[in-house]
N, C-alpha and C positions, 0 to 999 in steps of 0.2 A: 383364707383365700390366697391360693399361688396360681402362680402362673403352672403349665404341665408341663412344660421346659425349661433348662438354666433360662438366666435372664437373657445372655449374652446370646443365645442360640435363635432364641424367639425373635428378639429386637433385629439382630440379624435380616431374618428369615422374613420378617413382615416388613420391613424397611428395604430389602434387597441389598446390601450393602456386602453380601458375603461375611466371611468370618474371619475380620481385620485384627491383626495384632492391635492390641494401644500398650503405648508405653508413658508411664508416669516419672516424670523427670522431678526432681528436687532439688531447688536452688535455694542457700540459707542467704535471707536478705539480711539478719541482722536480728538482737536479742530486745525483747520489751524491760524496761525497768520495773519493780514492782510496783511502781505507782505509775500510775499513766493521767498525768495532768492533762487538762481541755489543752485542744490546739498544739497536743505532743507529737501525735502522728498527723502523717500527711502520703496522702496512694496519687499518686500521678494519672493523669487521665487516659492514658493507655492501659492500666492495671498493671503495668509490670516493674513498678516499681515502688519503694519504700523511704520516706524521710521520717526520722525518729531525734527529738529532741530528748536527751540522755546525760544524770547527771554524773558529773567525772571530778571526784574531790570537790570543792565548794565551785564547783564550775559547770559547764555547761558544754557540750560537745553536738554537736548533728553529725549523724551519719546517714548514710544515702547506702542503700542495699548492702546496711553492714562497714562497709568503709568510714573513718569516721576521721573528717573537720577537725580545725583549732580548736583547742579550748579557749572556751569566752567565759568574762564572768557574766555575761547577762545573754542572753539569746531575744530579740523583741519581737520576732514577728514568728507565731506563733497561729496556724504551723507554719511549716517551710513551705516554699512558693515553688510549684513545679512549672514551667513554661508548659503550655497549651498543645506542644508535640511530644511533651512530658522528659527533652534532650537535656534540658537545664532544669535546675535547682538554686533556689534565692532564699536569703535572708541576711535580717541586719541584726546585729550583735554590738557587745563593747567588752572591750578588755581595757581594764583601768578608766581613764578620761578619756581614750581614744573611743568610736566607733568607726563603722565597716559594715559595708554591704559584700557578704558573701558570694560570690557566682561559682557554683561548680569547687567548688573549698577552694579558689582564690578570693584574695581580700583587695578588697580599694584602699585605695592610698585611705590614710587615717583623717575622720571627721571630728569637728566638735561634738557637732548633731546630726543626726540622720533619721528619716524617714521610719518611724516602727515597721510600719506595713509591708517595709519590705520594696520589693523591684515589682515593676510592671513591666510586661511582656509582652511584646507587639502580637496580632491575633496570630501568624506564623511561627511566634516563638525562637527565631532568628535574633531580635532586637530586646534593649533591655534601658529601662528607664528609671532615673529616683532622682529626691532631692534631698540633700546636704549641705551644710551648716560650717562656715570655717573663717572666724579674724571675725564674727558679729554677722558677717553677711552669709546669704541663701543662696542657691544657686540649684541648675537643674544638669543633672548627669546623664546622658545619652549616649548610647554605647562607647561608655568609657572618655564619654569626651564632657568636659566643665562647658558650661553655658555661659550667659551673662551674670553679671553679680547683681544680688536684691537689696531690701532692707529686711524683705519676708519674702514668702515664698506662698502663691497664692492657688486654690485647691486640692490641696493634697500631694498630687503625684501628677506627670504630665498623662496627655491623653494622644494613644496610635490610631490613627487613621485603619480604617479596615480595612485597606490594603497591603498595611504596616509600612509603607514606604513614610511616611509623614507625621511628625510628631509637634504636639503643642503644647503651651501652658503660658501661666503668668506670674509678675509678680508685681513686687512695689518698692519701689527708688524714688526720696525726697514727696511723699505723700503722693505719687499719682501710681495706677497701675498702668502697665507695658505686657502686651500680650506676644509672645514669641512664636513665633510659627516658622516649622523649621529653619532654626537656628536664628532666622531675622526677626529684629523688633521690631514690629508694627506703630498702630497708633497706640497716645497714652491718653490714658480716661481717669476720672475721679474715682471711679471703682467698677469692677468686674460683677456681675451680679448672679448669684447664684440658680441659675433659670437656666441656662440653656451653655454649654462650649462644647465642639466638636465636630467632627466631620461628615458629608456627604454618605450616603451612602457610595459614590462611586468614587468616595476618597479624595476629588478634585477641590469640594466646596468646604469653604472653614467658618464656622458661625460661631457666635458669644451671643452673652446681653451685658450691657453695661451703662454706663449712669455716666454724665458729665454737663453742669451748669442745673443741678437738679434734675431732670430730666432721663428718663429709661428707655432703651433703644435696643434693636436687635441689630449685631454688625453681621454683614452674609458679603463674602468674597473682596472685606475689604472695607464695605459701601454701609454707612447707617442707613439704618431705615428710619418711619417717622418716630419722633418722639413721645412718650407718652407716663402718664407719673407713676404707674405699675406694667405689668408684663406678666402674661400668661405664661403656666406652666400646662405642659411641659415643656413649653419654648416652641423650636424649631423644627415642624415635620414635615420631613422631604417626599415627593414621590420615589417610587420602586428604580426610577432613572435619574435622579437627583434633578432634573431639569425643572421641577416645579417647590416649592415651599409655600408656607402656609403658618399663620404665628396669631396671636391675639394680643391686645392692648388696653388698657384704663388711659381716657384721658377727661380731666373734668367731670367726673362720676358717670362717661359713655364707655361704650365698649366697641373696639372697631376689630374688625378681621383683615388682616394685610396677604392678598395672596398676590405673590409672583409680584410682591414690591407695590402692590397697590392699593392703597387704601379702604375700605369697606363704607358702608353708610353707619353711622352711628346710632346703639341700641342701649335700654337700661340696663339689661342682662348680657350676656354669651354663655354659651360652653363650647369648649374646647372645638376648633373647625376639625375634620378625618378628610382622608383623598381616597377618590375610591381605589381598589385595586391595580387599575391600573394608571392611575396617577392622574388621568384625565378631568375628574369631578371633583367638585370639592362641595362639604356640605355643613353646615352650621348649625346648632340654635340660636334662636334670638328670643331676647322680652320687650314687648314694645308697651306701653298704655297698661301693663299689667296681664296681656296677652303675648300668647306665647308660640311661637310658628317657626320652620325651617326654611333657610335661605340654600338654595342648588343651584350653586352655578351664579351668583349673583341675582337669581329670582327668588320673590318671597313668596311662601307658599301662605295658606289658610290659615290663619291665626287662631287659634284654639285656649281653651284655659290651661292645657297641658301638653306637651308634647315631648317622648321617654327617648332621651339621648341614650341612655342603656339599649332602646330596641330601637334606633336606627341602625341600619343596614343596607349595603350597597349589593350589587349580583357578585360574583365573582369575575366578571366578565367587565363589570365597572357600567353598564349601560341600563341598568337600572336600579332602582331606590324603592325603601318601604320603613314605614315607619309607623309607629302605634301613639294616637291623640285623643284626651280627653277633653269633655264639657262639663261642666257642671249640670250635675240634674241629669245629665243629656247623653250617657251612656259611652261609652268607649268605640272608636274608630280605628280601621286599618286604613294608611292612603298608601297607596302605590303607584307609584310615578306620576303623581299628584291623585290619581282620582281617590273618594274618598267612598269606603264601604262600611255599611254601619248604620244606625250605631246599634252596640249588642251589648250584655249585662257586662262583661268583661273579657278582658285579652290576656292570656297569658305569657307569665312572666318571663318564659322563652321564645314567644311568637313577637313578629316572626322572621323570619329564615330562607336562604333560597335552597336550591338543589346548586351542586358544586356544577351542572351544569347551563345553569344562569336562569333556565328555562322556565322551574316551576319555584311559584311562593307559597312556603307552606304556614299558617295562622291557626291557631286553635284560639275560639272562642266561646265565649256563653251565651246561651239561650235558654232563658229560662233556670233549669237547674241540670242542664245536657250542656254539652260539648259539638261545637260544631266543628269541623274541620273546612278551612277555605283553602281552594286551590287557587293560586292567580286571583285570590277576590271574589270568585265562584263559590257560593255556598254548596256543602258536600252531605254526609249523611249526619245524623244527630248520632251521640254515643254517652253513653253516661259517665264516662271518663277518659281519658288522651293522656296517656302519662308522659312524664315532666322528658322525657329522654325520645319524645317521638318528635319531628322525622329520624331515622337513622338510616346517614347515606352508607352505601359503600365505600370503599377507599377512591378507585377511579368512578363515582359519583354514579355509576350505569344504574345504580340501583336502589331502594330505599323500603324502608319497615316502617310498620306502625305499631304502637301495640296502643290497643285500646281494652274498653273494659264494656260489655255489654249482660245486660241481667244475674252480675255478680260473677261473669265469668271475665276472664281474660282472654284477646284473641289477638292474633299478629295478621298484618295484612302485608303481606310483601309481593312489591310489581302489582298494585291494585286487585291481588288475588287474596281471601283468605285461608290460609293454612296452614293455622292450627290454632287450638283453644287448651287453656288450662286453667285451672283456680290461682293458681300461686306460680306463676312463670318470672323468668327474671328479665331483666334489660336482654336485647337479641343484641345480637354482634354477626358482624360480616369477616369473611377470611380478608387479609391482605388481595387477593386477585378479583373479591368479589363473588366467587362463585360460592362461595359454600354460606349459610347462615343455620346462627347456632344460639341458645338460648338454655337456661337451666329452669329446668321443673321440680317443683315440690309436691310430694303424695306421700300423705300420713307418718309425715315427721321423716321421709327422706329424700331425697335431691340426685336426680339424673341430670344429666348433657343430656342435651337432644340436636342433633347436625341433619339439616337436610330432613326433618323431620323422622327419622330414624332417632328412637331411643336410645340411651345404652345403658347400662346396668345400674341399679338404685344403690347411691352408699350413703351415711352418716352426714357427710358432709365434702364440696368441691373445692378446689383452687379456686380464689375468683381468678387469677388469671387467663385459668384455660379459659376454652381450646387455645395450644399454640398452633399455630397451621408450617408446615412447610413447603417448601418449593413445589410439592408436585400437590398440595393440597390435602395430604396427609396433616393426622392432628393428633395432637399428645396433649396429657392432662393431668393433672395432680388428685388421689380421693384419697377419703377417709372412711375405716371401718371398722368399728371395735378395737378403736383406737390402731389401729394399724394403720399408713400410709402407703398408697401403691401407685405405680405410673403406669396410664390406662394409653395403649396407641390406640386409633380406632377404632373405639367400645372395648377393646381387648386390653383387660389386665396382662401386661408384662414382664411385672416383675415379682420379686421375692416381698412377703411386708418387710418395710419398715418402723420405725419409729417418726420418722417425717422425711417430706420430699417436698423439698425447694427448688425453683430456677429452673424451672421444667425446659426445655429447648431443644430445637433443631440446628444443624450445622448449617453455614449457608447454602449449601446443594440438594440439604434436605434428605440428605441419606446417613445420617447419626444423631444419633440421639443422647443427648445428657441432661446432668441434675446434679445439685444436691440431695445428699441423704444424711440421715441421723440415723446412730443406733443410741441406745438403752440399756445397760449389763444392769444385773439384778440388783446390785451397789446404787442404782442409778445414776452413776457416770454416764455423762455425755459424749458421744463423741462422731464426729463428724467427717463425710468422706465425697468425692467426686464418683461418678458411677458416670462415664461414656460407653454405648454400646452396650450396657448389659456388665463389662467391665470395672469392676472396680477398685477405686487408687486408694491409696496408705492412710490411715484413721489419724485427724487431728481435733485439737479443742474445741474448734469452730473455726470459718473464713473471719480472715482479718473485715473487719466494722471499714464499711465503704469501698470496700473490692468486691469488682464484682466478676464473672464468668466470663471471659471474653474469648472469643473464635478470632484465632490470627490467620484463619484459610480454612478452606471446607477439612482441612486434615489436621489442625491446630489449633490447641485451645490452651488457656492460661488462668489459675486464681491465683487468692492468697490465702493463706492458709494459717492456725497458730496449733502450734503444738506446744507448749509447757510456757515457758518464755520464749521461744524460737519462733519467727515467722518466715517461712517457706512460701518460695513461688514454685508453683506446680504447673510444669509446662508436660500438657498431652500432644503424643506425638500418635497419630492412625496410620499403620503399614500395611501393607497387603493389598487386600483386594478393597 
């Protein structure tokens, strides 16, 4: 199976893209060792770069795209720490009794002890954080500046605000701990407690848990809250505007819910409180008398003998609530927004759900030995099965699928319409815009795409990834056939076979096309290559292990790549048209 034109001609020609130069650029980052210990390499989250821990005489060297660092005898943090805009590079080392936190192959003044793990890096990757050890005492390093002195130094590494403007931690001088928050000591407590430290989401608010006079407390902006002899985890959860929080407590073998600093009524049980979406609701379990019911908003709802903190769920919109409750003997319930429907043989373990657009609640239930579907609590038609993956919205929520199973067939309902039926169909998927849905068929041991209910050609076997769709709704895909692998654009095989075809993609404008390929020489040597546009770049071992294909603009793209011991970055450059 070929395509009836070079590749480069076709993909062209059916993408509209004209007949673009590509040029494959070659940049050597630097040599592998022949052993490649855990945590030796490290790719930066850009893809365009390399740190390699490399041994050099009984020592230890890091190099960064090839350039290479002091020798250390020990290198500790493993792999190297790329900052989050991938500009920096970290790690802590020791030569002799000295250590050193490395930044960019400068070294810090020399420590007793330092930090294995390395530097933490504010989420802009601007700023740079660790603690070190020097004369018996701890202390925390903040871009390049010494902190107060400890007796220890208390979890781990400090913690950046996600703003990165704002940095905290703690530690311990003469038995008590002192929490620091940029730069100033706070209050001191008996101990910091490992539940809950850090910041708002909008960066402003600073929260801990910590203990003093026996006694466990959440601190937020400063201010204790009540005391209590345990502390829920996982601490402290803010609304989406930081303006609300929400925490759980043990006191006396009760359990209280503190929202916005205010105490709860006391229950035998809790689990964890959630705020809805938009930060306005707050909603709990509780166990009272060995019954078990949801508090909304400080109301308690119906007490039930079960009530599934896994399937509560708020709208997206925050304005309304559903949840799934049992009875003993007494069958399974849907309530929504209190009211309560039901009861039916069972709920399933994904129901239920809203639409992304608040509006509709979708429930599958049992009846009997059928599947019912409830819209809003509205009972809908019986089906002899509702698979585990139904509703399936679209991205912008306009839309949604079903697939159900009726007299051993499969059928899809999408937009309350059905359109189409198969024995063996798989999960349906929607394009990114919404408009296109697509889904794979099986018939006698082989497996089509089907888009928009248009077939396309039967092979061996699909990408689960495909369809990718691009910008204009165009779709590309990976198949297999007699062991051959081919990239199919719109039902249309495009290309030459290969041996395999990975990372199937569109550029972001949607007018180029790339992949990985593998070829197979009769040796059966491996060997691995880039294919943009039909175009294809220089044969290597395989892409370097955690590099992935990145588009640095609709006309630029970047991997990595290994050819013998040599890793190359491979910068695609499109000219022309």
């Amino acid at each position: 199976m070929r395509s009836p034109l070079p590749f480069a001609l076709l993909a062209a020609a059916v993408l509209g893209a004209g007949c673009a130069e590509v040029e494959f650029r070659e940049t050597l980052l630097g040599r592998l060792p022949p052993e490649r210990p855990a945590g030796s390499i490290a790719v930066s989250p850009d893809g365009r770069h390399v740190a390699m821990i490399l041994p050099q005489g009984r020592g230890r060297v890091v190099t960064v795209d090839g350039r290479a660092g002091r020798v250390y005898d020990e290198v500790f943090t493993r792999p190297p720490v790329f900052s989050p805009d991938s500009r920096h590079v970290g790690y802590s080392a020791r030569r002799g009794d000295a250590r050193f936190l490395v930044l960019d192959r400068r070294e810090s003044p020399a420590y007793d002890r330092i930090v294995r793990s390395g530097p933490v890096f504010s989420p802009d990757g601007r700023r740079v954080a660790y603690s070190a050890w020097r004369r018996g005492k701890c202390f925390a390093v903040t871009d390049g500046v010494e902190g107060p002195l400890f007796d220890e130094f208390g979890g781990g590494t400090p913690v950046f605000s996600p703003d990165s403007r704002r940095v905290a931690y703690w530690g311990k001088r003469g038995g008590k701990c002192i929490i620091v928050v940029d730069g100033l000591e706070e209050k001191t407590y008996d101990a910091v407690i490992d539940v809950a430290f850090g910041f708002s989401p909008d960066s402003r608010r600073f929260f801990c848990s910590a203990k003093s006079g026996g006694r466990c407390f959440f601190v937020v902006d400063g201010v204790e809250g009540p005391a209590y002899d345990t502390l829920g985890k996982p601490g402290v959860t803010f609304s989406p505007d930081s303006t609300r929080l929400v925490y759980v407590g043990k006191r006396d073998g009760k359990f209280y819910a503190v929202v916005d600093g205010v105490e709860g009524p006391a229950y035998d049980a809790m689990w964890y409180p959630r705020l809805s979406p938009d930060g306005r609701r707050v909603a709990y379990k509780a166990e009272r008398g060995g019954k078990r019911l949801y508090v909304i908003d400080g109301q308690e709802g119906e007490p039930y003998d079960d009530v599934f903190s896994d399937r509560f769920c708020f709208s997206p919109d925050g304005r309304r609530y559903a949840y799934k409750a049992l009875r003993d003997g007494g069958g399974s319930f849907l309530v929504l927004d209190g009211a309560t429907t039901g009861p039916y043989e069972g709920l399933a373990e994904e129901s239920p759900v809203f639409s992304p657009d608040s509006r509709t609640l979708f429930s599958k239930v049992m009846r009997g030995d059928k599947w019912l579907l409830l819209l809003n609590g509205a009972e809908g038609t019986l089906y002899d099965c509702v698979s585990r993956d139904s509703p399936i919205f679209s991205p912008d929520g306009r839309r949604v699928a079903l697939q159900i199973r009726r007299g051993g067939r499969w059928l899809f309902v999408v937009d309350g319409v059905e359109v189409a039926e198969h024995s063996h169909p798989s999960a349906p998927r929607f394009s990114p815009d919404g408009k296109r849905f697509s889904y794979a068929a099986w018939d006698g041991g082989k497996i089509a795409l089907v888009v928009d209910g248009v077939e396309g050609p039967f092979f061996d076997a699909i990408d689960d990834a495909g369809p990718v769709y691009g910008a204009d709704g165009r779709f590309v895909y990976a198949a297999t056939e007699k062991g051959k692998s081919y990239v199919v654009l719109d039902h249309e095989v495009v290309s030459p076979p290969y041996d395999g075809v990975r990372a199937v993609a569109f550029g972001p404008d949607g007018r180029h096309l790339v992949c990985g390929v593998r070829h197979k020489d009769e040796a059966g040597a491996v060997r691995h290559s880039l294919v943009v546009d039909g175009h294809e770049g220089p044969l290597y071992d395989d892409l370097l292990e955690g590099s992935p294909i990145v588009f640095d603009g609709p006309r630029r793209l970047h991997a990595l790549f290994v050819r013998g011991d040599a890793v190359w970055r491979v910068d695609v450059v499109l000219r022309g048209k």
